[in-house]
C-alpha atoms as one frame of an Amber mdcrd trajectory, in Angstrom:
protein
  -4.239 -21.947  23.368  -2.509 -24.034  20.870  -2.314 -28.085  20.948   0.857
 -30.154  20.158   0.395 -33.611  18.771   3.229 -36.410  17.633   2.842 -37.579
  14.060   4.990 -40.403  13.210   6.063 -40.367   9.249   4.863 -43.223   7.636
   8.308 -43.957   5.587  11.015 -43.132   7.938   9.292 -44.334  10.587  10.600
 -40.580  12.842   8.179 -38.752  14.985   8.227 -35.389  15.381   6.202 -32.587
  17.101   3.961 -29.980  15.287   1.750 -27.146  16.476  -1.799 -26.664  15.447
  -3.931 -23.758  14.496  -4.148 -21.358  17.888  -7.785 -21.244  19.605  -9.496
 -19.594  22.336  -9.856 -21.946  24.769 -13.185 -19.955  26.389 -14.869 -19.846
  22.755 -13.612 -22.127  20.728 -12.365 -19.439  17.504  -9.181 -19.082  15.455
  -7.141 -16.385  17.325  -5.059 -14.498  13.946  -5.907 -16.443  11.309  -8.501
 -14.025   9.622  -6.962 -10.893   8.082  -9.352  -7.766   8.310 -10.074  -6.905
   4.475  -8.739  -3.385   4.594  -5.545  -4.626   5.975  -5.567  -7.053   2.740
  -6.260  -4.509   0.774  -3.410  -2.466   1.848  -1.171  -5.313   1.404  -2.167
  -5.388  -2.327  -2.075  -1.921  -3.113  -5.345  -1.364  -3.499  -6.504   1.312
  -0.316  -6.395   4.683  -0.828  -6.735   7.958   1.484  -7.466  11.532   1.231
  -7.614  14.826   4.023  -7.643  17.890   4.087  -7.350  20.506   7.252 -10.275
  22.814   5.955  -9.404  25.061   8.251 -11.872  28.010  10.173 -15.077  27.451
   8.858 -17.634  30.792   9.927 -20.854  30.058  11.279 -23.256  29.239   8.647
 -20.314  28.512   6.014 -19.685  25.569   4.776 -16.582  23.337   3.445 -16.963
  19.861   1.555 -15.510  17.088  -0.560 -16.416  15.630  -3.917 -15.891  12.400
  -4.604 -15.547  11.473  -8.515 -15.631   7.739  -9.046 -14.050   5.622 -11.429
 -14.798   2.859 -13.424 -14.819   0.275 -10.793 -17.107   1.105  -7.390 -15.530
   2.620  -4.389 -15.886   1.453  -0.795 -16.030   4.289   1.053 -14.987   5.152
   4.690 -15.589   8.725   5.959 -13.616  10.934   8.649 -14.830  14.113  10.236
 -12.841  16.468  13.046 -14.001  19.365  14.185 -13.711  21.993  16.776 -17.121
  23.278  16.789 -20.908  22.240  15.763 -20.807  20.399  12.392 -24.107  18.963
  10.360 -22.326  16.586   7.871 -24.433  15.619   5.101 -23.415  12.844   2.254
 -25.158  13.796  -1.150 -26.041  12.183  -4.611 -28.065  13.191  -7.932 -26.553
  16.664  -7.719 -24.954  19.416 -10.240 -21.740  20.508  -9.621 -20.865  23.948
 -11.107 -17.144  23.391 -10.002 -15.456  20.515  -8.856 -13.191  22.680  -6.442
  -9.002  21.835  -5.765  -8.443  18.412  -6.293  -7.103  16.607  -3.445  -4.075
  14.696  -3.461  -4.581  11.136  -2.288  -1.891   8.167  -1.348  -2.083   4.799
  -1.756  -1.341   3.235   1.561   1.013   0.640   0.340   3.855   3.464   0.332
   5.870   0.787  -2.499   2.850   0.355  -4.683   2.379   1.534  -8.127  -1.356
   1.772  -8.015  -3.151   4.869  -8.104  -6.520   5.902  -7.095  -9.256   5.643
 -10.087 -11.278   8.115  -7.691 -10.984  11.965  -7.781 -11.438  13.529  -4.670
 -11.656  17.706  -4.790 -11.791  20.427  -1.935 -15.117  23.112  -1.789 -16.892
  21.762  -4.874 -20.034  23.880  -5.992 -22.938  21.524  -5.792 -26.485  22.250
  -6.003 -29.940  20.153  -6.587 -29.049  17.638  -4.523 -29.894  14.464  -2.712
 -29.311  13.928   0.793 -28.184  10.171   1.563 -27.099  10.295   4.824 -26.904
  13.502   7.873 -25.260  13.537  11.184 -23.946  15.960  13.271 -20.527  16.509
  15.005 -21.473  17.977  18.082 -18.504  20.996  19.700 -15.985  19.537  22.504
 -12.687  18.711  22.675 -11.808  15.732  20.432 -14.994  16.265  18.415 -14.628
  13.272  15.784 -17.507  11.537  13.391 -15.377   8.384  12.909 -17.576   6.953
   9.754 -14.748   4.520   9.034 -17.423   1.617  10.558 -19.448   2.761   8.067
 -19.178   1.937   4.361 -20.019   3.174   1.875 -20.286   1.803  -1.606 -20.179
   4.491  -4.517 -21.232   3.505  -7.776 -19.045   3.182 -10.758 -18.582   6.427
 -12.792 -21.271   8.086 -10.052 -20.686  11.709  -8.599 -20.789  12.508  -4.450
 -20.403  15.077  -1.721 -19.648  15.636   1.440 -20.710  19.039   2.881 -19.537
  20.297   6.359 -21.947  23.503   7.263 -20.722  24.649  10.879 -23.974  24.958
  12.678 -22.583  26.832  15.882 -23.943  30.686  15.567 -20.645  31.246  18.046
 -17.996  31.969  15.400 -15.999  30.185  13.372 -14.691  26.505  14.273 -11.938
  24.193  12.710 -12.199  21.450  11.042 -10.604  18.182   9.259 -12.121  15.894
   6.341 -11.011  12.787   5.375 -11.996   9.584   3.175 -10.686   6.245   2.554
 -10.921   3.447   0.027 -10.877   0.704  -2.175 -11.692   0.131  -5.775 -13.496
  -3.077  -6.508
């Protein structure tokens, strides 16, 4: 709902019409005034995104992302698809051996000049680690872990992982890994 009021200028002595703010009429709140901060964030150059298709993972195997941070913390947002039985497992205070392929990642301004102070890398070798968070991604069609609710704030200059194991003892299973962000 939005109200109209006549405002009569002081000088000229003209009146004219203007338009105020819209509002729900029900609650009382701005309708499309507040701008969602990732949105914002796109719109200054500053969010960031990374997959990879993994492709078959066997049963028992695992697949994974690193995540390399910069010197300004990442807000994290994690994406998980899979065609089978996933345990997905976000670690810290680990050794990596080998970072694995880097990852290419966009910024998702497509005109912006700003590049990603995170490192992102494909099948890292990590070991001694500690586990921070663990779900699972259970087999169906459309199997998704949509952590992009979720963020997550990685420390400056910090090391992470994501590790995929497929859990299903049926074979080998699909699946997709992806992260997005901004640097703060």
């Amino acid at each position: 709902m939005t109200e109209t009021y006549r405002i009569i200028d002081d000088e000229t002595g003209e009146s004219r019409d203007i338009a105020c703010l819209e509002y729900d009429a029900t609650t009382g709140a701005l309708v499309g005034v507040v701008t969602p901060l990732e949105h914002a964030r796109v719109h200054d150059g500053n969010l960031f995104h990374a997959s990879v298709y993994a492709g078959l993972i066997e049963a028992a195997g695992s697949t994974g992302l690193a995540f390399s941070v910069g010197d300004a913390d990442a807000h994290v947002r994690l994406g998980v698809s899979s065609a089978g039985n996933f345990q997905i497992e976000l670690l810290d205070e680990f050794a990596c051996s080998d970072n694995g392929a880097a990852v290419a990642s966009s910024n998702m301004h497509r005109g912006s000049a700003s590049t990603a102070g995170m490192a992102v890398y494909l099948n890292p070798v990590v070991t001694g680690s500690s586990l921070v968070s663990d779900d699972l991604v259970p087999a169906g069609r459309g199997s998704v872990l949509d952590l992009r609710d979720s963020e997550w704030i990685l420390e400056s200059s910090g090391s992470y992982a994501l590790r995929a194991t497929n859990v299903d003892s049926s074979g080998s299973a699909a699946i997709g890994l992806s992260v997005e962000w901004y640097e703060v």
